[in-house]
C-alpha positions in Angstrom: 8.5 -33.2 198.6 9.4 -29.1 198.6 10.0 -28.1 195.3 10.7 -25.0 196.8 13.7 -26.0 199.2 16.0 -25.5 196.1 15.4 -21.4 196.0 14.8 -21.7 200.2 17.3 -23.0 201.5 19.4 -20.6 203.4 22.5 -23.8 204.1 23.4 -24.3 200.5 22.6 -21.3 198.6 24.6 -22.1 195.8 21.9 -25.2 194.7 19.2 -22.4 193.5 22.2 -20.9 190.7 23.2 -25.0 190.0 20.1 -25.5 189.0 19.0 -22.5 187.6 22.2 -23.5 185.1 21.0 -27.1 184.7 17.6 -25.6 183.8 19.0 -23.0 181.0 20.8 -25.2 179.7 18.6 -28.3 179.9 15.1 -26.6 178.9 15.8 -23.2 177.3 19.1 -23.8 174.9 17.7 -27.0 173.9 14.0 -25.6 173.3 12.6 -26.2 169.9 9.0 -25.8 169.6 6.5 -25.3 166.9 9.0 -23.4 165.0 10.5 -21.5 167.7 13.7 -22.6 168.4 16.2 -20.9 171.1 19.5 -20.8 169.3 18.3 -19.6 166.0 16.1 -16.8 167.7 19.2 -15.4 169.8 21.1 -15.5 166.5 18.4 -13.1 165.0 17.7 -11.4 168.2 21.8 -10.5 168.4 21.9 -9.8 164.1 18.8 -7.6 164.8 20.8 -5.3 166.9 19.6 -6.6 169.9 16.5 -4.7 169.3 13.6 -7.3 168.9 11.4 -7.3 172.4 9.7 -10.4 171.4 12.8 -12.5 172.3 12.6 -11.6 175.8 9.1 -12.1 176.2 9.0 -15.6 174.4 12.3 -16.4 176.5 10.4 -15.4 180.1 7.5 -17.7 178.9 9.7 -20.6 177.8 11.5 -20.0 181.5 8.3 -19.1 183.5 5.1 -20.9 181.6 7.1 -23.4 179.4 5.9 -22.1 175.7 7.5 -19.1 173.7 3.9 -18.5 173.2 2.5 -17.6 176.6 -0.2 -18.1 178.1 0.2 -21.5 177.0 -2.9 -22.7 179.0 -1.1 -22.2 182.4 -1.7 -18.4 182.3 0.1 -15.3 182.3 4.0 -14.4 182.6 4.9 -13.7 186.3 6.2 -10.6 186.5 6.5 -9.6 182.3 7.4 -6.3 182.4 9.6 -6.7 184.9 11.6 -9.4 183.7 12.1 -7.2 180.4 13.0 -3.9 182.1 15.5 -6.0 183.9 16.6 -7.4 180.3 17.2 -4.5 178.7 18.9 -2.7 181.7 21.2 -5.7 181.3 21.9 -5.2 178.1 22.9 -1.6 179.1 25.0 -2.9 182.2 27.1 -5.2 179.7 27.2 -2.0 177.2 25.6 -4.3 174.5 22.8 -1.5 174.0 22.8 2.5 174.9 
């Protein structure tokens, strides 16, 4: 009744990272759409040196609107540019980029 008890819930904190797993691996691995299809796209994202910003911005619509296409009729990414500065600062943290 609270879809929101999952990311909430201060007793079993671990249930928002179980499902946020479930989710990645359920809905954005798996997601093949009109063409655009996960797997394929990280292989060219990671062959392209890592250098392609449209991965990350198809990837956070795929995980926030559900299209790699956004705004996919329910409206714009949450948070966009936030989501990839935290990206690429990753990518820096895991020394993938400089």
């Amino acid at each position: 009744k609270d879809p929101e008890i999952i990311c909430s819930s201060e007793e079993f904190e671990e249930l928002k990272w179980i499902a946020g797993m479930f989710y990645w691996m359920e809905s954005v691995q798996k997601y093949d759409v009109e063409g655009w299809n996960y797997m394929e796209r990280l292989e060219e994202f990671v062959d392209g040196g890592f250098s392609d910003p449209s991965f990350i911005n198809a990837v956070s619509g795929i995980v926030n609107r559900g299209c790699h296409n956004p705004p996919c009729g329910t409206g714009a990414v949450d948070g966009a540019p936030e989501r990839s500065e935290n990206f690429e600062k990753a990518l820096v943290t895991f020394g993938i980029k400089d």
